[in-house]
C-alpha positions as CSV (number, residue, x, y, z in Angstrom):
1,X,-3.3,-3.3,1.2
2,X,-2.5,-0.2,-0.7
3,X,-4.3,3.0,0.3
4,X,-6.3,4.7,-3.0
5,X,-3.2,7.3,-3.2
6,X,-0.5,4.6,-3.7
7,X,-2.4,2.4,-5.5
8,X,-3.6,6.0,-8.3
9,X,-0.2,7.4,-8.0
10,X,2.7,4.5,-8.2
11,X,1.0,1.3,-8.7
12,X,-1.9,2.1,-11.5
13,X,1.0,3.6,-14.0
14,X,3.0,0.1,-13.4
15,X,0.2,-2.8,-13.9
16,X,-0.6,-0.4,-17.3
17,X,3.1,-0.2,-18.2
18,X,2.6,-4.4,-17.9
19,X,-0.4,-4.3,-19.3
20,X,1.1,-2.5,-22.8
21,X,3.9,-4.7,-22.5
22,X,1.9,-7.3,-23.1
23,X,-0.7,-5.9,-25.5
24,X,0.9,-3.5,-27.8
25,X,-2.1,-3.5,-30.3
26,X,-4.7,-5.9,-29.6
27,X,-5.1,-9.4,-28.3
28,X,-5.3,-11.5,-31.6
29,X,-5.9,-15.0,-29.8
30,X,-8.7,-13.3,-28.4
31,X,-10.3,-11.3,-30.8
32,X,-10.5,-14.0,-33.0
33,X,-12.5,-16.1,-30.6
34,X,-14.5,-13.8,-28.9
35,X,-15.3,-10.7,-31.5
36,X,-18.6,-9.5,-29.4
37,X,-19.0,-9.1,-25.8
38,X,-20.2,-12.0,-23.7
39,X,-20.2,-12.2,-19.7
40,X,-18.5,-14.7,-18.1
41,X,-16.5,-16.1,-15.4
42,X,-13.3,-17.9,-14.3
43,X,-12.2,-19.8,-11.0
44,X,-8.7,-18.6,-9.6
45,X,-7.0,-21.9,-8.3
46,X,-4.2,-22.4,-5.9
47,X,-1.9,-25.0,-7.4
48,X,0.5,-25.7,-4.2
49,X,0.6,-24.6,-0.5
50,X,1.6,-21.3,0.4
51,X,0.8,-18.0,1.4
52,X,-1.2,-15.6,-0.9
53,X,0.2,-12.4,-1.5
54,X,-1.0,-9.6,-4.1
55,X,-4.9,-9.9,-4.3
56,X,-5.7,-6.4,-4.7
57,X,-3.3,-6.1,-8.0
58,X,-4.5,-9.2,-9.2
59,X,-8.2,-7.7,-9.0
60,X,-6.8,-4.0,-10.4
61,X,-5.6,-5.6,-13.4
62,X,-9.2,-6.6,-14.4
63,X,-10.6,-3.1,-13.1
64,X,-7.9,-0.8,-15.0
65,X,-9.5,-2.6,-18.3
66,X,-12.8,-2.9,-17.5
67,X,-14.4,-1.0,-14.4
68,X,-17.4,-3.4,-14.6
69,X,-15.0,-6.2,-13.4
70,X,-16.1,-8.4,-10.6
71,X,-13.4,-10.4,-8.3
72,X,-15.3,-12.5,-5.4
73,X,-12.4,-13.3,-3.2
74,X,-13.0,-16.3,-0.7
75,X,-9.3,-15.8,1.2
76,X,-7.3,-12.7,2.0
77,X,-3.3,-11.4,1.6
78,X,-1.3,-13.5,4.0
79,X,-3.6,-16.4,4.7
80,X,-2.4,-20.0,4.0
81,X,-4.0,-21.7,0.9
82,X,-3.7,-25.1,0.0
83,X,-3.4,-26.9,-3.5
84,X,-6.7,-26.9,-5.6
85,X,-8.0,-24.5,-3.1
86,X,-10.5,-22.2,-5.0
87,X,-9.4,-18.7,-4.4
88,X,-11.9,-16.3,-6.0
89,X,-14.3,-16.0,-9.0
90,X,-13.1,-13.1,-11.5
91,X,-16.8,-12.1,-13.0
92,X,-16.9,-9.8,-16.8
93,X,-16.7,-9.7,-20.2
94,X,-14.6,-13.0,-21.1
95,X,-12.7,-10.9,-23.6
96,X,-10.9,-8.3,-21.0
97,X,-10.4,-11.8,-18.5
98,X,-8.5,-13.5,-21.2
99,X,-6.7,-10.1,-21.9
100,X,-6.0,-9.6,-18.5
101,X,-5.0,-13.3,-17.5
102,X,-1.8,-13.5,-18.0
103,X,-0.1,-10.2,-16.4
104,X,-2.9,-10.8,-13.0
105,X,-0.9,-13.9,-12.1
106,X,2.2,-13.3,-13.5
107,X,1.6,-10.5,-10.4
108,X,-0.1,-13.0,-8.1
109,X,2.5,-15.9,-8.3
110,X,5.3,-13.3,-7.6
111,X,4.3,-11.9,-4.7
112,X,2.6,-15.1,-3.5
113,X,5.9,-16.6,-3.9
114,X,8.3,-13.9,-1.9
115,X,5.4,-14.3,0.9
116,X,5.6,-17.8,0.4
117,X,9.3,-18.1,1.2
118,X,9.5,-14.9,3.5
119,X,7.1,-17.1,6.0
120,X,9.3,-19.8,5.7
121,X,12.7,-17.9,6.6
122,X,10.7,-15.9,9.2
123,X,9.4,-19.1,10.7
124,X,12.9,-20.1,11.7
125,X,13.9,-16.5,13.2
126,X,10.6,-16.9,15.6
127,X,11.4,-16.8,19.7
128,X,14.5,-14.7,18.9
129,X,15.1,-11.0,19.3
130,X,16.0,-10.5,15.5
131,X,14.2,-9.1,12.8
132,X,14.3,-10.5,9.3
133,X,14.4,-7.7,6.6
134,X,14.8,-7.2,2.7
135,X,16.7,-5.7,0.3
136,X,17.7,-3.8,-2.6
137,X,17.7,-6.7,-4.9
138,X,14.3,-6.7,-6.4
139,X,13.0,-6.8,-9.8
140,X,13.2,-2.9,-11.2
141,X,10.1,-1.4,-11.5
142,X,8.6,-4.5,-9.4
143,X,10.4,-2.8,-5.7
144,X,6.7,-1.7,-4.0
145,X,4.9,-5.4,-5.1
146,X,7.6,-7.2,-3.9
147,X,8.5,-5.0,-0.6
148,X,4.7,-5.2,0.3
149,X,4.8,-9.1,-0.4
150,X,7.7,-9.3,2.2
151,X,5.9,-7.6,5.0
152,X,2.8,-10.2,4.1
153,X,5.0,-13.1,4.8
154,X,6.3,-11.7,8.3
155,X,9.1,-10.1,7.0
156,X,10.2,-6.4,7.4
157,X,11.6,-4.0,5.0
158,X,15.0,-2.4,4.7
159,X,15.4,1.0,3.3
160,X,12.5,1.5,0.4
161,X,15.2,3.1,-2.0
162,X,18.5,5.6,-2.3
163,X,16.7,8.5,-1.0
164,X,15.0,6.6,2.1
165,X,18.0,6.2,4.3
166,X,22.2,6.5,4.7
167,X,24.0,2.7,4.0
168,X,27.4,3.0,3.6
169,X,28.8,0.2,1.6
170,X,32.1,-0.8,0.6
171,X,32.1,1.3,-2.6
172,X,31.0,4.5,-0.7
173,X,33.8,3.6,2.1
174,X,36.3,3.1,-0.7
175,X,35.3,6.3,-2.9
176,X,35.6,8.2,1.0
177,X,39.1,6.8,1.7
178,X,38.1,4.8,4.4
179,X,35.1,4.0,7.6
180,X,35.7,7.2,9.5
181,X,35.7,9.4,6.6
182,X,32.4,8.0,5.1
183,X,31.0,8.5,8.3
184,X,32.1,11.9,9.0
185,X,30.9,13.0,5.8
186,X,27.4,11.3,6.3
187,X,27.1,12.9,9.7
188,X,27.8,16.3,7.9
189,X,25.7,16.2,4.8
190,X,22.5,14.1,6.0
191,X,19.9,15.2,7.8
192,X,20.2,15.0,11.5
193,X,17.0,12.0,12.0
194,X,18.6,9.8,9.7
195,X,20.5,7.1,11.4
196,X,24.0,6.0,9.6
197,X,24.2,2.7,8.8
198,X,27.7,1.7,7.5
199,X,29.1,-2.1,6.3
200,X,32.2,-3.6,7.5
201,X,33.8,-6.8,6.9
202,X,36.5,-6.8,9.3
203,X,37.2,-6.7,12.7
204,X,39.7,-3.2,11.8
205,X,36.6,-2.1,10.0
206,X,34.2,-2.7,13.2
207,X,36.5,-0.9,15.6
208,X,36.6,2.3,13.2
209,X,32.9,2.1,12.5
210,X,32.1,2.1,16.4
211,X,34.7,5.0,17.2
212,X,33.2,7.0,14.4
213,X,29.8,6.9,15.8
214,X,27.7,4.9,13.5
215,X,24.3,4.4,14.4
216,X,23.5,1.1,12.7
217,X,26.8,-1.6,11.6
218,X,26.2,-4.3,9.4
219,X,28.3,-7.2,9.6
220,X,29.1,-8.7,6.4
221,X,29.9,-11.9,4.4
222,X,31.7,-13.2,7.9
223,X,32.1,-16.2,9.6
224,X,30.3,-17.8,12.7
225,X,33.5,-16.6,14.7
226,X,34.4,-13.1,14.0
227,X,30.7,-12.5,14.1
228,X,30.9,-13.4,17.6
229,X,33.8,-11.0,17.8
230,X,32.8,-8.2,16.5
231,X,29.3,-8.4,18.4
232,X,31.4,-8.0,21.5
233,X,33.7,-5.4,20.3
234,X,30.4,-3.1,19.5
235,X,28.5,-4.6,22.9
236,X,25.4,-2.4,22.4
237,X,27.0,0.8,21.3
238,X,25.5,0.8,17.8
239,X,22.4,-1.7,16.0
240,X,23.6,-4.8,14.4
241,X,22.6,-6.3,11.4
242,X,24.0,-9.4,9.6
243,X,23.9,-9.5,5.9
244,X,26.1,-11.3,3.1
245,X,23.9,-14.5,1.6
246,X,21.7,-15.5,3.9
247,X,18.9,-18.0,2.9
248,X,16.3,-20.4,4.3
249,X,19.2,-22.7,4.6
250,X,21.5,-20.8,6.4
251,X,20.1,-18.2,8.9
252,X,19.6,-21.0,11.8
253,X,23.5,-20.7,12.2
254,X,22.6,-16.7,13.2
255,X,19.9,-17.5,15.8
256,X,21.6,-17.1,19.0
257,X,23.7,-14.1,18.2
258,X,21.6,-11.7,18.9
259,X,21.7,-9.5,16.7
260,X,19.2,-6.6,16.1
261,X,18.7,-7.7,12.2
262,X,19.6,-10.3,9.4
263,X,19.3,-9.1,5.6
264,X,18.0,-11.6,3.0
265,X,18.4,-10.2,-0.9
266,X,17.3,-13.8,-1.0
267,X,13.7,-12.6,-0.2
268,X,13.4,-11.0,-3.1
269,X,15.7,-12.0,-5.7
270,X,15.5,-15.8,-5.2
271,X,12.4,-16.7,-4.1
272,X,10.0,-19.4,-6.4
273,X,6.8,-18.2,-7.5
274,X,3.5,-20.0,-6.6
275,X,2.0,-22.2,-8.8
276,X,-1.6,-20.3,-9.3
277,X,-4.2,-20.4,-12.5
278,X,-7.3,-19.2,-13.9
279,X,-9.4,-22.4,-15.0
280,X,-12.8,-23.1,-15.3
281,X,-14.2,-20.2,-18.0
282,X,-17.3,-20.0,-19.3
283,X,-19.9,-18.1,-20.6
284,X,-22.9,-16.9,-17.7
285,X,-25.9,-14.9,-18.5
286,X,-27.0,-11.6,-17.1
């Protein structure tokens, strides 16, 4: 759940930016059906099995148009709902919950869905000493919904963004002339509690990476083989993480490595949504 700073400072200013996106002017549907006030209230449904993820920016939706809002929650971020589950009853003025419909699940069934799929992947890293994180590779504007979403499914999160931590990739390696370099140049420019974490995809590139001092080595895009080789070569002197396409369907092969981490992009950038809805609205009186 976000704290009341987070959610004033860096989520409130993205729900409205979704929130104008989606009503530049005025909702015409609506204001042609419903051109008075009128109280009323709607069921939130679960549509298919999963894990529900995103309950507190479904409800700020409502609340940043109308404080007077109302969301009765019957279930809570990372607990297991079932299809035609009822979820919660959004209570107000029908007007601002058909206004707000729309961008509260498009939020809902995003997040549900990345915690949805996270669980799954998770589930199949369970017993072993490595830790599933995320990526990079999220929506823009969308990183602290979907980041949040993969630590409700079990996951854990990578770096937040550019400024959160050193990752030397192949581009950074290249534009340094090669591993040692980009290391040396990390090690002189960063500050001294970040830990270096630099990419290879070769053996040649895990030997350098090692006698350069890296803190952290990601092995990437390699095969079951040269994995095993270059987890020996580095035989504790440095983290490992594995990265390079890894999805539900093909982290069992990483298992037994142990490794420190995998890295799913997959997480975040390919994960289904969750089928959820808003039915059942009608009029009440107060």
């Amino acid at each position: 759940m976000y704290d009341q700073v987070t959610l004033k400072l860096n989520v409130d200013p993205l729900i409205l930016s979704a929130l104008k996106e989606d009503i530049t002017s005025e909702d015409v549907s609506t204001n042609s059906v419903m051109p008075h006030p009128q109280a009323g209230e709607v069921d939130l449904i679960c549509k298919e099995d999963g894990i529900i993820c995103g309950l507190q920016v479904f409800e700020r939706v409502f609340t940043l148009l109308d404080e007077k809002t109302e969301v009765e929650f019957f279930v809570k971020d990372g607990e297991e709902v079932k299809k035609g589950q009822l979820m919660a009853k959004v209570h107000g003025d029908i007007r601002t919950l058909l206004c707000g419909e729309r961008t509260a699940l498009n939020y809902l069934q995003r997040m549900s869905g990345i915690a949805t799929y996270t669980h799954q992947v998770a589930a199949l890293l369970k017993g072993s000493r490595t830790k599933l994180l995320d990526t990079r590779k999220t929506t823009p504007n969308n990183r602290i919904f979907e980041k949040y979403a993969v630590r409700i499914g079990g996951g854990n999160n990578h770096r937040y963004n550019l400024s959160d931590g050193v990752l030397l990739k192949d581009n950074h390696i290249g534009a340094a002339g090669g591993v040692k370099e980009a290391i040396q140049a990390a090690k002189e420019y960063a500050p001294f509690v970040r830990k270096i974490e630099v990419e290879v995809e070769t053996l040649d590139m895990v030997k350098e990476a090692v006698e350069a001092g890296a803190d952290i080595i990601m092995l990437d895009n390699m095969d079951t083989d040269t994995l095993k080789e270059a987890i020996a070569y580095i035989d504790g002197r440095a983290e490992i993480e594995v990265s390079g396409n890894v999805t539900k369907e093909n982290i069992t092969r990483l298992i037994n490595l142990g490794v420190d981490f995998v890295s799913s992009g997959a997480l975040t950038h390919s994960a289904p949504i969750l089928d959820i809805s808003l039915k059942n609205l009608h009029p009440v009186q107060v």
